[in-house]
Structures are given as C-alpha cells and as structure tokens.
C-alpha positions in Angstrom: 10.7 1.5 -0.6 8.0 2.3 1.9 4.3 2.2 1.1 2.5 4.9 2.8 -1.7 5.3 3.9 -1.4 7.6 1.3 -0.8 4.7 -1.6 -3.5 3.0 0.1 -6.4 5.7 0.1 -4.9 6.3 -4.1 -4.7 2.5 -5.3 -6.9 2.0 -8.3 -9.1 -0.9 -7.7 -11.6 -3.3 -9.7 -14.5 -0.6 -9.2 -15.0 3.1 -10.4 -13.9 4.1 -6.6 -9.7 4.2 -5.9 -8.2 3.1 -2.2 -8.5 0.3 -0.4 -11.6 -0.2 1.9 -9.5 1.0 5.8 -11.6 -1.9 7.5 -10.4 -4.5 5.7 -6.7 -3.0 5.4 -7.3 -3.4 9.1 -8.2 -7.4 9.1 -5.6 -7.7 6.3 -2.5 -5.8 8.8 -4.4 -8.5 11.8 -4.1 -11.3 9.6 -0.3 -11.2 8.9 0.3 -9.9 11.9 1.5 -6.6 10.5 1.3 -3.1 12.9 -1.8 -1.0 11.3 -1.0 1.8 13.7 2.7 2.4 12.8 1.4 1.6 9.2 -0.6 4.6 9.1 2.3 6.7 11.3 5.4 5.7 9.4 4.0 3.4 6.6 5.3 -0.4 5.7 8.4 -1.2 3.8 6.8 -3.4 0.3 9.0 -6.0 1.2 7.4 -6.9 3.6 4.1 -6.5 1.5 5.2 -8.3 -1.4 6.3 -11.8 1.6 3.0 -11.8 2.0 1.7 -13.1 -1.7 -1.6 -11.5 -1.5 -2.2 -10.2 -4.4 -4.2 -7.2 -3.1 -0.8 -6.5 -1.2 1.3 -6.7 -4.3 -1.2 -4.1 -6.4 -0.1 -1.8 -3.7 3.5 -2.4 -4.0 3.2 -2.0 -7.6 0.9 1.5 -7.0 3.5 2.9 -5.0 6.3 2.2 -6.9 4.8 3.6 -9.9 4.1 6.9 -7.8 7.0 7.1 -6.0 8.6 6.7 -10.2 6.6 9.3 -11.2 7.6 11.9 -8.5 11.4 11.4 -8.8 10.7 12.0 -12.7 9.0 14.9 -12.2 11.9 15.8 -10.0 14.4 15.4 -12.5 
C-alpha cells in the first residue's frame, strides 16, 4: 500500500488539529534517510513506514489503510 501527502495532511492527531506538522515530516523523512520529495510526488510504500518503528510512522500506516478500506467499500 502506498501512503500518500494526502494521509499525512488527514491523520488525526493528539490535538483538536488533524495532519502531521510538514516540518517535522521533513526531519522525520531526513532522519531515516527516506526521499521527502518523491514522498510528496509519488508517496511512500508503509512498509517501509512501518521498518521504521516510530510510532508516529505507524499511526499513518494505520490512517491510510483505514482510508484506503473505506474507499474500496464505498466502491463496492
């Protein structure tokens, strides 16, 4: 599955606010040595997420997949 900018500006988070703060997805990318710009172009495949054991990273996963559920059910 790929997780897309678009799961990270929708996550829900901690606060009253939903999506991740860009600047820090930035540092996070920089950090694990993971691509920010073909993020944001093609997004990231979870996998690759969820090797990282952050557990920011693995709320996203679990965000997406829920959308991406959601969509192909309302598909049906």
């Amino acid at each position: 599955m790929i997780v897309t900018i678009q799961h990270l500006h929708t996550v829900p988070t901690w606060t009253t606010r939903t999506g991740y703060c860009a600047r820090q997805s930035r540092a996070f990318f920089a950090e694990h040595g993971l691509d920010w710009l073909d993020f944001v172009r093609t997004g990231i495949d979870a996998d690759v997420l969820i090797a990282t054991g952050n557990a920011l990273a693995l709320h996203l996963v679990e965000h997406a997949r829920n959308v991406e559920e959601a969509r192909d059910g309302s598909q049906a």
